[in-house]
KOLFI-75160 format. One record per residue (C-alpha): residue number from 1; z, x, y. Coordinates in Angstrom, 3 decimals, decimal comma, padded with zeros to 6 digits. Each point is the difference from the previous one (the first is absolute). Layout:
N
<drenza seq="NUM" pz="Z" px="X" py="Y"/>
...
! end
This chain:
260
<drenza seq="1" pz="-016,048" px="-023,150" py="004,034"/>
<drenza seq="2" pz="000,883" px="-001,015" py="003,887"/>
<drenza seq="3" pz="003,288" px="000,336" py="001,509"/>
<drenza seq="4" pz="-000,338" px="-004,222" py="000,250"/>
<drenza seq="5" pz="-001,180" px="-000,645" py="-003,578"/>
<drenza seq="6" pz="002,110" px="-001,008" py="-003,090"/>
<drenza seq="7" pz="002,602" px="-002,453" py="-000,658"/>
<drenza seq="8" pz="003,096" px="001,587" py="000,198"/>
<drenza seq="9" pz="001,478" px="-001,324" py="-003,102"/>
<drenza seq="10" pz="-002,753" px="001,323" py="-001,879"/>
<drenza seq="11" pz="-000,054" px="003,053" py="001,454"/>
<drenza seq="12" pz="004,079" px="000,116" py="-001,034"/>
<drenza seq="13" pz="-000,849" px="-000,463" py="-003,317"/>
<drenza seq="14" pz="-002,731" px="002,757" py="000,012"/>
<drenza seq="15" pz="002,044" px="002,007" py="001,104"/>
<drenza seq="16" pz="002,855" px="-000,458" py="-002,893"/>
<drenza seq="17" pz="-002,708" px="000,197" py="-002,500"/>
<drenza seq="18" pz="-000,906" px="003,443" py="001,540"/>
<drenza seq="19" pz="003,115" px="001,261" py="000,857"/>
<drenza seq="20" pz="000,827" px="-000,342" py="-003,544"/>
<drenza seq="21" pz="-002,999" px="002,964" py="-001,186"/>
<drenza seq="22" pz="001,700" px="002,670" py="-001,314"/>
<drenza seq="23" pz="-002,873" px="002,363" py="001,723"/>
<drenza seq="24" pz="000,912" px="-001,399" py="003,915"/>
<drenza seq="25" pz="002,600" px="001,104" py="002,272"/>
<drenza seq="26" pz="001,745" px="-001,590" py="003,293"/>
<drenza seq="27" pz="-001,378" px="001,583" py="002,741"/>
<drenza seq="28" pz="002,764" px="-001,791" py="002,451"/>
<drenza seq="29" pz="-000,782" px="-000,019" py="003,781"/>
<drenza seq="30" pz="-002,710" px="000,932" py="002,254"/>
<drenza seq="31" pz="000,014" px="003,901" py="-000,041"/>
<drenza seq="32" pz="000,073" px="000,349" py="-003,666"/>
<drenza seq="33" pz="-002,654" px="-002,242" py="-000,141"/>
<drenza seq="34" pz="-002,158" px="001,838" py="002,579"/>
<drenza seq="35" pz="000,296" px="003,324" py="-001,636"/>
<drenza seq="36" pz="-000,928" px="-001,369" py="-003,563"/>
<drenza seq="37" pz="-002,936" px="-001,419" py="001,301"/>
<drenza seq="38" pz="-000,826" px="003,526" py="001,773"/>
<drenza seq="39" pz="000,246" px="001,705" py="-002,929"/>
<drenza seq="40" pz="-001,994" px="-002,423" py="-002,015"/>
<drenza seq="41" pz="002,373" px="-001,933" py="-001,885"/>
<drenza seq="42" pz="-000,934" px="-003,210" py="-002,011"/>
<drenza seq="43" pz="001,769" px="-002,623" py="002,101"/>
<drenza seq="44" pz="-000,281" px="-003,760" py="-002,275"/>
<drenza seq="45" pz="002,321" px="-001,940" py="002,240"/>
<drenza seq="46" pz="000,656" px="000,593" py="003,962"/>
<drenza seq="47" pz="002,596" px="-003,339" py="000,611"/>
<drenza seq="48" pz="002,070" px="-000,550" py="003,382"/>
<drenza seq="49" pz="001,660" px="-002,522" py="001,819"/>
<drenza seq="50" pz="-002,495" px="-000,134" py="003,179"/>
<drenza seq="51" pz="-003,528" px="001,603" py="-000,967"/>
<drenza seq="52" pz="-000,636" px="000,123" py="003,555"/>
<drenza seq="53" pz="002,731" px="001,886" py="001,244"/>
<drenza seq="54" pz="-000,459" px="002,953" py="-002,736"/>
<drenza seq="55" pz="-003,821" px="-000,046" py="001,076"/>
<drenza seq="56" pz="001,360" px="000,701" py="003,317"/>
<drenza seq="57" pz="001,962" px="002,205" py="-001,115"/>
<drenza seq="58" pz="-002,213" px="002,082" py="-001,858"/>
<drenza seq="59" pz="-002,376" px="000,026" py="003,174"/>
<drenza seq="60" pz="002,643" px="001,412" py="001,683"/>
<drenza seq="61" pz="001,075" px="002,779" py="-002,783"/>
<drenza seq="62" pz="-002,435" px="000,312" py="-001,931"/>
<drenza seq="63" pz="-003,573" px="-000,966" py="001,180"/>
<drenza seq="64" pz="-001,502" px="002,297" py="-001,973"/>
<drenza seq="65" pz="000,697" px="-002,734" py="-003,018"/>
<drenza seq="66" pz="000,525" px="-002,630" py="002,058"/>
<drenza seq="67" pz="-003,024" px="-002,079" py="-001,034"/>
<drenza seq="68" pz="001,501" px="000,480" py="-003,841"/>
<drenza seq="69" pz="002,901" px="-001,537" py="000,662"/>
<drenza seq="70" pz="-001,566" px="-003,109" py="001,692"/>
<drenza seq="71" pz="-002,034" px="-000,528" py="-003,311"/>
<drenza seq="72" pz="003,047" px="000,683" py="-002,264"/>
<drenza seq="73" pz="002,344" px="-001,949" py="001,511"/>
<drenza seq="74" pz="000,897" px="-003,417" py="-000,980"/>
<drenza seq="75" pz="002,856" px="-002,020" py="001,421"/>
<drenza seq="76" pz="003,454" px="-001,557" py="-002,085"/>
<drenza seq="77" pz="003,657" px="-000,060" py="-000,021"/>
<drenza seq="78" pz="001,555" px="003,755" py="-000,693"/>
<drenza seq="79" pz="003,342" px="-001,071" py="-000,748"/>
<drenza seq="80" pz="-000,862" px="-001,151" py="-002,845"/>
<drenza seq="81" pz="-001,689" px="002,369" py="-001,552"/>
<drenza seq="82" pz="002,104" px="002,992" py="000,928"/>
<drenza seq="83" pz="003,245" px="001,300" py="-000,395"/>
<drenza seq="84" pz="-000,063" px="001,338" py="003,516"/>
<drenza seq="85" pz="-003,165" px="-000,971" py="002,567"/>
<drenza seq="86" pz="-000,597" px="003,289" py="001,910"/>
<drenza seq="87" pz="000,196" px="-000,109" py="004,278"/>
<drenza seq="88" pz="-003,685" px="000,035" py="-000,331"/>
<drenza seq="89" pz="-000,156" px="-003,137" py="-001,840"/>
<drenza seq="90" pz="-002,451" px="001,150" py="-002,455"/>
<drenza seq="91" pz="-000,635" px="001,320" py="-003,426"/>
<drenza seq="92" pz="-002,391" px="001,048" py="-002,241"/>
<drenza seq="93" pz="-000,437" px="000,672" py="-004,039"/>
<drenza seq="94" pz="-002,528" px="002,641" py="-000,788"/>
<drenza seq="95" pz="-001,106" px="001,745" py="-003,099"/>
<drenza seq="96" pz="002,058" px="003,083" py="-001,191"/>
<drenza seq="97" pz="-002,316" px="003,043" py="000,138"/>
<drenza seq="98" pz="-001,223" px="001,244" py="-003,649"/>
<drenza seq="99" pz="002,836" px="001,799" py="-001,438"/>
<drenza seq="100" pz="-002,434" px="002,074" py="-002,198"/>
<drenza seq="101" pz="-002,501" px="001,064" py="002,875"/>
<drenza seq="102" pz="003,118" px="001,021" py="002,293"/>
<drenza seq="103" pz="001,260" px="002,274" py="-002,430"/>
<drenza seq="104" pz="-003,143" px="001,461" py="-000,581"/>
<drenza seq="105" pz="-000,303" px="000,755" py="003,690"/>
<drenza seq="106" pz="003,645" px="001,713" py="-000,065"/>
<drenza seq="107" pz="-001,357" px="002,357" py="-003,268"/>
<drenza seq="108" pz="-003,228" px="001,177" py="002,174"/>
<drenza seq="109" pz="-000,520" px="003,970" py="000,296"/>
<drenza seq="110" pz="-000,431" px="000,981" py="003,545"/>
<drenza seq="111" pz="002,121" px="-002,155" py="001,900"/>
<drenza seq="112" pz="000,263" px="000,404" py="003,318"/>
<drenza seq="113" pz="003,643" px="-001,520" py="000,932"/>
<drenza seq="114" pz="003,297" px="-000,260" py="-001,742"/>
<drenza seq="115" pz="001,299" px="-002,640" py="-002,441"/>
<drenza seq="116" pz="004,176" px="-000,713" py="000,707"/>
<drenza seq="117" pz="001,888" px="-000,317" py="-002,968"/>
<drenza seq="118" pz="003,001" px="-001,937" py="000,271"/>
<drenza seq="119" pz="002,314" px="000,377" py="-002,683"/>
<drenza seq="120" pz="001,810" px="-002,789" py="-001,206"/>
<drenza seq="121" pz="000,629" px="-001,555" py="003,305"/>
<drenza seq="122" pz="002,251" px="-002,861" py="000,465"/>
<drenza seq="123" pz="-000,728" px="-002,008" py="003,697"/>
<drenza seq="124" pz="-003,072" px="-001,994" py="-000,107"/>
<drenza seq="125" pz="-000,062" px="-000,093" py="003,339"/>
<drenza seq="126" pz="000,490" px="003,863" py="000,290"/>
<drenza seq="127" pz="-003,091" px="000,346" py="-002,003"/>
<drenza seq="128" pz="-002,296" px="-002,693" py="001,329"/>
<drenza seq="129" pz="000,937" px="002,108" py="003,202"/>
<drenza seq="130" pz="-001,384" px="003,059" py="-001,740"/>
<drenza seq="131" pz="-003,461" px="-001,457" py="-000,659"/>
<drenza seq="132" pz="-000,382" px="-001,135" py="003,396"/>
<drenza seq="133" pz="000,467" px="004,001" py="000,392"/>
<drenza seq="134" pz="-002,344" px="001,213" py="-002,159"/>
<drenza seq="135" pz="-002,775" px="-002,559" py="001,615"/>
<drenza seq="136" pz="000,845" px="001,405" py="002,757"/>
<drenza seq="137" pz="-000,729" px="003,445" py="-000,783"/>
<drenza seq="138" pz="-002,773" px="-000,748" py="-002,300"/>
<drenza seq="139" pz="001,768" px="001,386" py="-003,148"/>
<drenza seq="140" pz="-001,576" px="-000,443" py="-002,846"/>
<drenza seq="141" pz="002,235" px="-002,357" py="-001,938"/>
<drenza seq="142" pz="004,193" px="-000,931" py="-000,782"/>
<drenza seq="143" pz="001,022" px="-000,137" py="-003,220"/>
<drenza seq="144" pz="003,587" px="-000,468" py="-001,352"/>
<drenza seq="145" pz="001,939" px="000,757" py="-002,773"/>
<drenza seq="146" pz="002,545" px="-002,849" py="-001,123"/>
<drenza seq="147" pz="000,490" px="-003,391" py="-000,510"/>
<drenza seq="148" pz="-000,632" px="-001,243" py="003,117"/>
<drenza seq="149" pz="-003,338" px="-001,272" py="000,826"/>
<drenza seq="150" pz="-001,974" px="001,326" py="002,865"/>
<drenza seq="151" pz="-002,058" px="-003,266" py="000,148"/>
<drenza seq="152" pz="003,100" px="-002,264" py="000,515"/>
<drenza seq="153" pz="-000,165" px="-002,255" py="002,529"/>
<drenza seq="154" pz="002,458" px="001,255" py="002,151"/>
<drenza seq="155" pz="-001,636" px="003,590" py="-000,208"/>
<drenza seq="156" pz="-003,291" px="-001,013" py="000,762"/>
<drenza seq="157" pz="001,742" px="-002,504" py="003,295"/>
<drenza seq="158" pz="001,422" px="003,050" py="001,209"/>
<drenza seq="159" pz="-003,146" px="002,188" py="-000,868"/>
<drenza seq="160" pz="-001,701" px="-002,458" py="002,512"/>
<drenza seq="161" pz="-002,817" px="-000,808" py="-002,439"/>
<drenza seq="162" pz="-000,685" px="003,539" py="000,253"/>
<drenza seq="163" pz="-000,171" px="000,467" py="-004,092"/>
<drenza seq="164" pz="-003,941" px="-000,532" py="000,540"/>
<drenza seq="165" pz="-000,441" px="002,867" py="002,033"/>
<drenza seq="166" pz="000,936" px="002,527" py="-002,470"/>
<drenza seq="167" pz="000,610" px="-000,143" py="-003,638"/>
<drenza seq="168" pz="003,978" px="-000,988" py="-001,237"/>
<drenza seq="169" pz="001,099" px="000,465" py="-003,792"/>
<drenza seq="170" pz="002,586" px="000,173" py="-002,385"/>
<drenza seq="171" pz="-000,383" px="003,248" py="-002,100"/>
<drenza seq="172" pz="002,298" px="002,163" py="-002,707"/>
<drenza seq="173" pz="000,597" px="002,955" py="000,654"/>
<drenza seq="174" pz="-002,183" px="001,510" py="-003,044"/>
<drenza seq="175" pz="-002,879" px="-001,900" py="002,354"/>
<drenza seq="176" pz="000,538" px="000,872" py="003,081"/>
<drenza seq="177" pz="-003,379" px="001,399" py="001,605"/>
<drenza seq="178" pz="-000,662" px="003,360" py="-000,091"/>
<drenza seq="179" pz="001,049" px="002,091" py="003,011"/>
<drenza seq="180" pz="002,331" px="003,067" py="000,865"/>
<drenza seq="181" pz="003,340" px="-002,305" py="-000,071"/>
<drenza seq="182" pz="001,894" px="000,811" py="003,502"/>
<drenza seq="183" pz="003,512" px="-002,006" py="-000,603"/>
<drenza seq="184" pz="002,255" px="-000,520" py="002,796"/>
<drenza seq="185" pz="003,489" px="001,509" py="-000,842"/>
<drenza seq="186" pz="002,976" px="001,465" py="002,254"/>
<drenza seq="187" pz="-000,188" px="003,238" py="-002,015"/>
<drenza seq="188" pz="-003,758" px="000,334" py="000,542"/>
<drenza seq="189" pz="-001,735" px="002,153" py="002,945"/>
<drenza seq="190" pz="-000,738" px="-000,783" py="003,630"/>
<drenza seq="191" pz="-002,660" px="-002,397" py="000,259"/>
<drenza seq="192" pz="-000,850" px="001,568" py="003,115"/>
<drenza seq="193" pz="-000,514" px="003,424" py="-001,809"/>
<drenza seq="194" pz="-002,413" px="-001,772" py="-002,169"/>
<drenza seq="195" pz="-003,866" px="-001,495" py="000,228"/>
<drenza seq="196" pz="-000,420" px="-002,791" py="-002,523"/>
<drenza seq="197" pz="-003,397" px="-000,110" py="-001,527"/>
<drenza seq="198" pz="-002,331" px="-003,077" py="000,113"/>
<drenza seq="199" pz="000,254" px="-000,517" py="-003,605"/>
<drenza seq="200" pz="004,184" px="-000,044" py="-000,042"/>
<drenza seq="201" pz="002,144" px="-002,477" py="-001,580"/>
<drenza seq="202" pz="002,777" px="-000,518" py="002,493"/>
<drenza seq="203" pz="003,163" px="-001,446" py="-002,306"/>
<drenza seq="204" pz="002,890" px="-001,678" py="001,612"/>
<drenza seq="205" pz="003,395" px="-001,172" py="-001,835"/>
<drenza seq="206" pz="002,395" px="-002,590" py="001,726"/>
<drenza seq="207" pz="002,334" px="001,015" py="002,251"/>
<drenza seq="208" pz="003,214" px="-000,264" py="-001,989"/>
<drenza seq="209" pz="-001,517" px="001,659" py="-003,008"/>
<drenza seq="210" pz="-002,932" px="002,336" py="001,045"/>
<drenza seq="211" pz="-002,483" px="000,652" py="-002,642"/>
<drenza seq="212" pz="000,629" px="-000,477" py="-003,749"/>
<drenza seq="213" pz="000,595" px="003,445" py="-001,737"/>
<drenza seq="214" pz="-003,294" px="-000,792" py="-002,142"/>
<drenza seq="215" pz="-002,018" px="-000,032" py="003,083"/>
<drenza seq="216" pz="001,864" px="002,832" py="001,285"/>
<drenza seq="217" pz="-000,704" px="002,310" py="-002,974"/>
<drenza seq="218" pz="-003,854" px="-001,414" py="-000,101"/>
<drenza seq="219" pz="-000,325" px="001,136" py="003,635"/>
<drenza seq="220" pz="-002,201" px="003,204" py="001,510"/>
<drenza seq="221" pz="001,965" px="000,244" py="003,051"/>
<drenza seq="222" pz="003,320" px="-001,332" py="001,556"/>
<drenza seq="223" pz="-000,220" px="-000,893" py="003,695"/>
<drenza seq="224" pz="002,629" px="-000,321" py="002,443"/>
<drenza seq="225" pz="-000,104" px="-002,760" py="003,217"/>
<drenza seq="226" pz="001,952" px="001,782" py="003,551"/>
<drenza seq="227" pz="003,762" px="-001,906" py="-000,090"/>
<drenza seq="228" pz="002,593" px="000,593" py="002,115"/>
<drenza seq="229" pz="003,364" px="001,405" py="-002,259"/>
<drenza seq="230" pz="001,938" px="-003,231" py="-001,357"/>
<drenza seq="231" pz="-002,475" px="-002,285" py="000,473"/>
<drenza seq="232" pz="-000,462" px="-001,079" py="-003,513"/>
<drenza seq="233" pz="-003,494" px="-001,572" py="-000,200"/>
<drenza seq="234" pz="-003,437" px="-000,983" py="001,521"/>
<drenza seq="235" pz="-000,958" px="-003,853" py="-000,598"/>
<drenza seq="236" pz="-002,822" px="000,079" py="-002,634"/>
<drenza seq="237" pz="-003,213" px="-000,977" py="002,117"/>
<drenza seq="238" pz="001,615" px="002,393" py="002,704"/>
<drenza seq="239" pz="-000,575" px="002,860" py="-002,439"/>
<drenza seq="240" pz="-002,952" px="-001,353" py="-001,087"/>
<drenza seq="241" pz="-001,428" px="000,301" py="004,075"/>
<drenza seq="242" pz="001,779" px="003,092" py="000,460"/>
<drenza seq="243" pz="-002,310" px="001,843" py="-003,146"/>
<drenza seq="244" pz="-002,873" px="-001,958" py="000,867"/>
<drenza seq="245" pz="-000,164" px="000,938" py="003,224"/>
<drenza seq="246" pz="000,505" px="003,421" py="-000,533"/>
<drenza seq="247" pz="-002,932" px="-000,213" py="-002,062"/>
<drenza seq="248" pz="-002,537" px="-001,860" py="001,798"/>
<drenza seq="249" pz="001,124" px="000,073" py="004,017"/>
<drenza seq="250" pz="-002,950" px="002,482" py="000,147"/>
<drenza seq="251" pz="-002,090" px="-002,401" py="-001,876"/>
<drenza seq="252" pz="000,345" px="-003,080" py="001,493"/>
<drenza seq="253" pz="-002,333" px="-000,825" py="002,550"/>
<drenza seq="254" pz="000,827" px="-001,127" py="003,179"/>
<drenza seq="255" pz="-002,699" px="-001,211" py="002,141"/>
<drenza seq="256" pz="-000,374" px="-003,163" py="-002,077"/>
<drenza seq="257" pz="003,709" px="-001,727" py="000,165"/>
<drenza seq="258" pz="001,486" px="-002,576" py="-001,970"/>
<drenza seq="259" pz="-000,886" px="-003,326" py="000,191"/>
<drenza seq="260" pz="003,199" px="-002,408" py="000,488"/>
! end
């Protein structure tokens, strides 16, 4: 549909009808909602506040789905239909990726890039920060162990949208994929002394508890991040770069640089 078509009561109320699927998620503000559409993400609702100006917008950032926007767009009041309207003034509710087919993909033999683990992590934030990462990087997957959900809101805002661009799961730790298990510990060895292998699982604990003893004992190798004496701890998607890069600085490649 147009930018300029729909009435924008109606399109309120299609909105709250949608927004109440238990298979969509809030893509909120203009980047997330570039990179899900990137990555191929089912996008049901694009709403904003002026359909023109996030057209312009996306002409300006984004061109490359520019003309996608446009036709996805449709124009009402944010405020109410949102706890918090993003800068951008725009959001978006698009279809969670099949939970079934992702964790197929994370199982695969022959993988060619890591899966992080993070183990019972705690700041939603921290860990929608750690997807953006392993986009990034083009790591296989994240999966955590926990109650906290890796498709919350809040992680998937701070992940940019960028849960479509790799695969994001909650696992136990009896399913985690298979892999030599490299889990990041003080006691462990040098990172630098190491080379992690394509097929690792790189497992991360929070940084006031470290990784459970379970995962600990379940691990092939312990691995150790550089830290200057009495500095107590690395921020979680810190360590999570640190690794990562480590493992795939010679991989990436860098004549074709990220997009904004």
């Amino acid at each position: 549909m147009s930018e300029q078509h729909g009435d924008p009561g109606q399109v309120a109320r299609e909105w709250r009808e949608a927004a109440g699927r238990e298979d969509v998620v809030l893509l909120d503000g203009f980047h997330a909602l570039k990179h899900a559409l990137r990555f191929g993400a089912r996008v049901e609702a694009v709403v904003a506040d002026d359909p023109e100006a996030v057209g312009a917008l996306a002409a300006e950032l984004a061109p490359d789905v520019e003309a996608r926007v446009r036709g996805l767009v449709r124009g009402t009041e944010l405020k109410g239909l949102l706890a918090r309207v993003h800068p951008t003034g725009v959001a978006a509710l698009a279809v969670r990726p099949d939970r079934e087919a992702g964790l197929e993909a994370l199982r695969r033999p022959g993988r060619t890039a890591p899966i992080v683990v993070l183990d019972n992590p705690r700041n939603l934030g921290n860990v929608g920060a750690v997807v953006r990462l392993a986009a990034g990087f083009g790591a296989t997957g994240v999966v955590t162990r926990g109650d906290l959900d890796p498709w919350h809101p809040n992680v998937v805002r701070a992940g940019a949208g960028l849960h479509y661009a790799t695969t994001v799961d909650r696992v136990e730790l009896e399913t985690l994929p298979p892999g030599p298990l490299y889990a990041l510990d003080p006691e462990g060895e040098d990172i630098r002394a190491l080379t992690l292998p394509d097929d690792a699982l790189l497992a991360f604990g929070s940084e006031r508890h470290g990784i459970s003893p379970e995962l600990r004992a379940r691990a092939d190798h312990l691995v150790s991040l550089p830290m200057r004496p009495q500095v107590s701890s690395y921020n979680l998607a810190t360590s999570v770069a640190m690794a990562l890069f480590h493992w795939g600085g010679p991989h990436l490649d860098q004549a074709h640089p990220d997009r904004v």
